[in-house]
C-alpha positions in Angstrom: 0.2 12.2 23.3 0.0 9.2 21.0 0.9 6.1 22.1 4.2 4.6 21.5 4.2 3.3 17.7 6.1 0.5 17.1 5.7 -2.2 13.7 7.0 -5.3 13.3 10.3 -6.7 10.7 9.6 -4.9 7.9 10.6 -7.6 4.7 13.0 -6.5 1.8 10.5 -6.5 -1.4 12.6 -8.9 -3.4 11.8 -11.8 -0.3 8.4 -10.2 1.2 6.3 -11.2 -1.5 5.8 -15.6 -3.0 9.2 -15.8 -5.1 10.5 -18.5 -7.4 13.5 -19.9 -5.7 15.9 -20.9 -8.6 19.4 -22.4 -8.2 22.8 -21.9 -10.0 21.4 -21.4 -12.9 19.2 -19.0 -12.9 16.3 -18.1 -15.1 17.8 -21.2 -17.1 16.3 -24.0 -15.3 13.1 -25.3 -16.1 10.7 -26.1 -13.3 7.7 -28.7 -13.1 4.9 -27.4 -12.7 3.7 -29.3 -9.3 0.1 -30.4 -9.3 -2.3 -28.8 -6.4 -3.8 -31.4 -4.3 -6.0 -31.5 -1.2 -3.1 -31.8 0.7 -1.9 -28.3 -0.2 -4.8 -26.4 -0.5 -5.9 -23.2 1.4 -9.7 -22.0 1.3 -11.2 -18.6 -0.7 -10.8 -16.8 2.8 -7.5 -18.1 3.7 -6.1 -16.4 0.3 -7.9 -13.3 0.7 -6.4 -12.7 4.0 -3.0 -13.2 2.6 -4.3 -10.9 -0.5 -5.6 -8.2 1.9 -1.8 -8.4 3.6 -0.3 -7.8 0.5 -1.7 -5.8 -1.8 -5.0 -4.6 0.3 -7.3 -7.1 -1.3 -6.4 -5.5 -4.4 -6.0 -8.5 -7.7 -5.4 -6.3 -10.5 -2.6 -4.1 -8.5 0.6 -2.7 -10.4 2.9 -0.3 -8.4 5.8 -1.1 -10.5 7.6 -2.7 -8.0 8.3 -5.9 -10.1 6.0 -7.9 -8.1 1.8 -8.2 -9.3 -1.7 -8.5 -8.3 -3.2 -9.7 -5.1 -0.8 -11.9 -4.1 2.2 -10.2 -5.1 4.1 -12.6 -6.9 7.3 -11.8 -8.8 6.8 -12.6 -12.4 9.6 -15.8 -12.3 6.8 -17.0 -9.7 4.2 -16.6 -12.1 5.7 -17.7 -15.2 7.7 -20.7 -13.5 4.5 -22.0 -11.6 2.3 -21.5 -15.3 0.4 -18.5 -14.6 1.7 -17.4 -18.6 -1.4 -20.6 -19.3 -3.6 -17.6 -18.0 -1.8 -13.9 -18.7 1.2 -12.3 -18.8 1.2 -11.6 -15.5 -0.6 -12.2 -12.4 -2.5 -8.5 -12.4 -4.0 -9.1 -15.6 -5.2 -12.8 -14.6 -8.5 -13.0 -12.3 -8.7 -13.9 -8.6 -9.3 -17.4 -9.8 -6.4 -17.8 -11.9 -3.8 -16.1 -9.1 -5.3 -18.5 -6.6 -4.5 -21.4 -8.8 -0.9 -20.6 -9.2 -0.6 -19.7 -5.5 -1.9 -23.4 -4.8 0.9 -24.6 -6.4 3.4 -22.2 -5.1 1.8 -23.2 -2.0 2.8 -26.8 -2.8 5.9 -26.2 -3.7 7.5 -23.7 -1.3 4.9 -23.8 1.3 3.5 -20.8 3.4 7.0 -19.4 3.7 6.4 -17.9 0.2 4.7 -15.4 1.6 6.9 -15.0 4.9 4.7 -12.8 6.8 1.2 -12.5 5.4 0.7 -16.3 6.0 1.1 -16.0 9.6 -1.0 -13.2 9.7 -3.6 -15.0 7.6 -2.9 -18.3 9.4 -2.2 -20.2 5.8 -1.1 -23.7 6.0 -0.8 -26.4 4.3 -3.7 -29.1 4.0 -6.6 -27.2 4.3 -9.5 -27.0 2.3 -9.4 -26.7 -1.5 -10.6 -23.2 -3.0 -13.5 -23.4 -4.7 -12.1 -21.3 -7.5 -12.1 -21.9 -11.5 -9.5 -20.8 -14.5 -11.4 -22.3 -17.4 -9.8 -24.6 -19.8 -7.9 -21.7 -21.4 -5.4 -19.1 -20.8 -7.3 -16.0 -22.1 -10.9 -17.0 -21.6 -10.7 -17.7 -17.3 -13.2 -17.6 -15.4 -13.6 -15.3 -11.9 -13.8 -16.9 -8.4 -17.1 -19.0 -8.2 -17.4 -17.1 -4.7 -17.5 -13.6 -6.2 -21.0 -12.8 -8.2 -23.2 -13.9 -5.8 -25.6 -11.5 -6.7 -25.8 -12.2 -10.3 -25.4 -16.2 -10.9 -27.2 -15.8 -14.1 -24.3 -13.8 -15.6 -21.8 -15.0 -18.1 -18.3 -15.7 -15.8 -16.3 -13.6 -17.9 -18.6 -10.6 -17.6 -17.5 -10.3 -14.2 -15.7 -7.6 -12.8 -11.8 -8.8 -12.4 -10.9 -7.5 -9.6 -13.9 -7.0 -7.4 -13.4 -7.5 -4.0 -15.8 -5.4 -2.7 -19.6 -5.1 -3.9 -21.6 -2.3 -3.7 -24.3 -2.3 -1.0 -28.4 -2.5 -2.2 -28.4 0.7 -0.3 -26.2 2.7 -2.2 -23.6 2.7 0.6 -19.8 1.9 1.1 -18.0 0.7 4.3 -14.6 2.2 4.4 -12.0 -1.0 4.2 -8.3 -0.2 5.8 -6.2 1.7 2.9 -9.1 3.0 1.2 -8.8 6.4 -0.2 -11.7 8.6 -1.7 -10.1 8.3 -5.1 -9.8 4.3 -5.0 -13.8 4.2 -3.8 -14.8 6.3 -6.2 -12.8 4.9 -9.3 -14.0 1.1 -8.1 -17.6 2.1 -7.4 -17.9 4.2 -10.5 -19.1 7.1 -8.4 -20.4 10.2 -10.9 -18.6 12.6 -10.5 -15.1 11.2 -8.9 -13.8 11.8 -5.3 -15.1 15.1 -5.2 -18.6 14.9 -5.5 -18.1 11.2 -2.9 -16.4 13.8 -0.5 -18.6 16.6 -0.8 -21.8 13.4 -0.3 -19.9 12.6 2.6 -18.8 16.0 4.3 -20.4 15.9 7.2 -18.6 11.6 8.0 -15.4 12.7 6.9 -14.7 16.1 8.5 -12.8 18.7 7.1 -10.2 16.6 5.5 -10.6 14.6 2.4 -7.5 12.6 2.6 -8.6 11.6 6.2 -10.8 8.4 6.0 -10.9 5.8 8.4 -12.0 2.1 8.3 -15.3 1.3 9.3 -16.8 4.6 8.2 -20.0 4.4 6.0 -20.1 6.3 2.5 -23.2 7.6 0.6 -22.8 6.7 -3.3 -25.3 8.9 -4.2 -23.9 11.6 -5.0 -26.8 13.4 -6.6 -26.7 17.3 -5.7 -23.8 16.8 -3.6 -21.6 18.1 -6.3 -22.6 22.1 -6.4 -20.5 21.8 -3.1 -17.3 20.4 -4.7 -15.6 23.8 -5.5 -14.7 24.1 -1.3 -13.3 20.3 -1.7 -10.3 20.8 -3.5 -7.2 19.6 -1.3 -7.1 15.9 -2.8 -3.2 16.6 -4.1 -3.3 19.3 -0.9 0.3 20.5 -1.4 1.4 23.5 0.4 3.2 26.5 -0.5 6.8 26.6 -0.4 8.1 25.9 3.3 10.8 28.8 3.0 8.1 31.2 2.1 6.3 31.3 5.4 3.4 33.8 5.3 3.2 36.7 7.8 -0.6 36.3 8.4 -2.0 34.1 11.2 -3.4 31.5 8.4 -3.2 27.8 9.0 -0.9 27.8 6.2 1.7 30.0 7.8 1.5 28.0 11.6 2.2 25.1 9.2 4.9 26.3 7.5 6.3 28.1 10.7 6.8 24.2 11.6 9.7 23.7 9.1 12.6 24.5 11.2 15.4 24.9 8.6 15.9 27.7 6.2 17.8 25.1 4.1 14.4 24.1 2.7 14.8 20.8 4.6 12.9 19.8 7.6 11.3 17.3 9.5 9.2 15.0 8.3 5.9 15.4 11.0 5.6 18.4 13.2 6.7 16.6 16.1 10.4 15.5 16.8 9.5 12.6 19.6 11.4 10.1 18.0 9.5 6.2 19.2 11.9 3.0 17.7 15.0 4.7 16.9 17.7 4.2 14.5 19.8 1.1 14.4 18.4 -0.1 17.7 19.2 -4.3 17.4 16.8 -7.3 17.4 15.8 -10.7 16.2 12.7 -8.5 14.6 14.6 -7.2 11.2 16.1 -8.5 9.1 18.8 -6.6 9.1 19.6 -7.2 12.5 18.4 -3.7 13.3 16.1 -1.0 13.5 16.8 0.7 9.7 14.8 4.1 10.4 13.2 6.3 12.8 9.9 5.9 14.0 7.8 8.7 15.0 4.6 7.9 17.2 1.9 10.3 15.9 -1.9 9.9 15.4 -3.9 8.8 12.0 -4.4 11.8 10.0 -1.3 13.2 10.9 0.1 15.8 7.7 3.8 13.9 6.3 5.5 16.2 4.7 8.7 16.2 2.4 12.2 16.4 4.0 13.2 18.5 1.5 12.9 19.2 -2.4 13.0 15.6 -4.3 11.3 14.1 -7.1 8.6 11.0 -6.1 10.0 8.0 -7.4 7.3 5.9 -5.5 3.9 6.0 -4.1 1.4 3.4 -3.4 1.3 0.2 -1.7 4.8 -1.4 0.0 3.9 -4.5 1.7 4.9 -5.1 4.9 5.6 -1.0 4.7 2.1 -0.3 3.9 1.0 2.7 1.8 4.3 4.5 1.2 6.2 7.8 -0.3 9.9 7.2 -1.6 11.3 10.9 -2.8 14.9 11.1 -4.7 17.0 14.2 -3.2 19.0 16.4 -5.6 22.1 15.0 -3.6 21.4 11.5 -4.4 20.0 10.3 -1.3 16.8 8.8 -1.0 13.9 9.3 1.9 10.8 7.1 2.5 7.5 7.1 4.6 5.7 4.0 5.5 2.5 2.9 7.3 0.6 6.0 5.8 -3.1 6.3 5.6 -3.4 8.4 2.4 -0.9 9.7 -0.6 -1.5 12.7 -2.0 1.4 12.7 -4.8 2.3 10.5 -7.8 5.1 9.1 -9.1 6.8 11.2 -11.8 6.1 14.5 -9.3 8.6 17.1 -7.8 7.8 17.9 -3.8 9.3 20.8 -2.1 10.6 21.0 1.7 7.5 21.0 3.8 5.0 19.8 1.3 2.6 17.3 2.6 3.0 14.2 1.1 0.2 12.2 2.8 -1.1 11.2 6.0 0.1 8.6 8.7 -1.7 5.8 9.7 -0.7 2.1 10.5 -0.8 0.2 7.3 1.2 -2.7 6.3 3.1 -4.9 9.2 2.5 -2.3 11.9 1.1 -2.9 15.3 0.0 0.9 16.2 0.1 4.3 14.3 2.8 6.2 13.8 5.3 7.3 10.2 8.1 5.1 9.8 10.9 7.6 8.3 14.1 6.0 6.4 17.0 7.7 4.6 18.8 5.1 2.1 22.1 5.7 -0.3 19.6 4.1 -2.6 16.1 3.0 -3.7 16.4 -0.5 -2.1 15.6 -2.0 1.5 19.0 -2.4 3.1 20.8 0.8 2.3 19.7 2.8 5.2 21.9 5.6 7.1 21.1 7.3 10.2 18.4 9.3 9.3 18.3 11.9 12.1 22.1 12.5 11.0 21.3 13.3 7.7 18.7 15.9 8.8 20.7 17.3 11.2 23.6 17.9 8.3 20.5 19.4 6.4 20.4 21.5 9.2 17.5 20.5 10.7 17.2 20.8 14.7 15.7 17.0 15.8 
């Protein structure tokens, strides 16, 4: 049995990320910009512990969440702290840049900006300055003097924007927490996409190509591996419709056997042991309380759909980790946090039982398990009971 899973307050997104705090008036009032001194700085590392909290080390991320690049800043933040001196906003600026603004955000707000990735990356104020630069110029900045170290004869702006991770001598990858095969092979420039890095990699990964785990070392070469790649095909791996279990003894029909209404709905892993349950109180949310139901399962293990919604979001959630937000015909909305691996998009309809993607214990989580909300609407804050709502699905849990 997996262990008990249990994660820590998980942050609304409109005050988990570094925000510009503005008064009465709004977007009216015009803020100094507040000069970065010694006093205020935080070192290279510091920030890409915060970064790797936030956005998984990620500087040129975009979810569409309204808040950008590695250190997730809201774009008042950026724009009221000069980041528009560098680009419009901060996923299009380099490390560098973001690291410049965030020193004065640091300066001005302190390490409460970014409420619970600076604990967790133990930044303060007054420690070393970042040996970062932007240029003299908004469009022509330089990348973080710390990055290239393996081509210091290279023109700064020929640098890669958003590196964070560089490719082995060896032709080898270590597996980083929220990888997926798709992100490797897009950042590595692997010939021949996830497939041919999955089928190069079979025998490490196992069966499943969605199911990657930190510390795991990747083969980039590729070369020959790719004749395989027609029996690696399950990267989107949805399954057939849930109220159309087959009568054969395939995995497929055990799997869909496991959705246990014939309304189309059911629940969201194949096992009903609920962990941290609804609305149980504490000083550790925000809220006051527990706003979903948590369900202690290994890494790896399939999520699947409540029910038939379209995906209104997919991708990285802060403190929530890698997460799946589906829109119900009825309105309501269901999420899944703390995953390992997505395998839908935004924009795509889901039916009851399909897989979604695979738990894990991303974001502010202390052990694996899927964190499993039901909200009135799209935001943090508008949660229901969401055991109820299955059960008026008819749903047995």
């Amino acid at each position: 049995m997996a262990a008990r899973g249990r994660h820590r307050r998980p942050k609304p997104r409109r005050v988990s990320r570094a925000q510009l705090a503005f008064t009465a008036g709004g977007a009216g009032v015009a803020l100094p910009l507040i000069g970065v001194g010694q006093a205020n700085a935080a070192s290279v590392d510091t920030w890409d512990k915060v970064a790797e909290c936030e956005s998984g080390n990620n500087w040129s991320i975009n979810t569409g969440n309204g808040y950008y690049g590695g250190l997730q800043f809201s774009q008042s933040t950026w724009e009221g702290y000069g980041g528009g001196s560098y680009a419009p906003r901060a996923d299009l600026a380099t490390k560098g840049e973001q690291i410049t603004v965030a020193e004065k955000v640091l300066a001005g707000q302190g390490p409460t900006a970014w409420p619970v990735c600076s604990v967790k990356a133990g930044l303060t104020r007054g420690g070393p300055a970042p040996d970062v630069s932007t240029g003299s110029g908004g469009s022509t900045a330089q990348t973080p003097k710390e990055t290239p170290k393996a081509t210091p004869k290279a023109a700064p702006k020929a640098a890669p924007k958003a590196t964070t991770k560089a490719v082995p001598q060896s032709g080898s990858y270590t597996v980083a927490g929220g990888d997926t095969l798709s992100r490797i092979a897009g950042a590595e420039h692997v010939d021949g996409g996830w497939e041919a890095l999955y089928d190069a990699n079979r025998r490490t990964i196992g069966d499943d190509p969605n199911l990657i785990l930190p510390g795991q070392r990747l083969s980039l070469d590729t070369e020959g591996g790719q004749k395989q790649a027609p029996r690696a095909t399950p990267k989107p791996k949805p399954s057939t419709d849930a109220g159309k279990a087959s009568s054969s003894g395939s995995a497929q029909g055990r799997q869909d056997s496991t959705a246990r209404s014939s309304s189309s709905f059911t629940t969201p892993v194949a096992s009903t042991q609920v962990g941290t349950a609804y609305g149980v109180s504490g000083s550790s949310w925000s809220s006051g309380h527990h706003t979903g139901a948590d369900f202690p399962v290994p890494s790896g293990t399939q999520v699947r759909a409540v029910g038939p919604a379209e995906v209104v979001a997919a991708g990285w959630g802060g403190s929530y980790g890698y997460q799946v937000v589906l829109r119900h015909s009825d309105g309501m909305y269901s999420q899944y946090a703390h995953m390992s691996a997505l395998s839908v998009q935004v924009g795509q309809s889901v039916k009851g039982g399909q897989q979604i993607g695979s738990s894990g214990s991303t974001g502010n989580s202390t052990g694996p398990h899927l964190h499993f909300e039901v909200r009135t609407g799209p935001d943090y804050g508008s949660d229901v009971n969401p055991l109820s709502y299955l059960r008026s699905k008819g749903v047995s849990v």
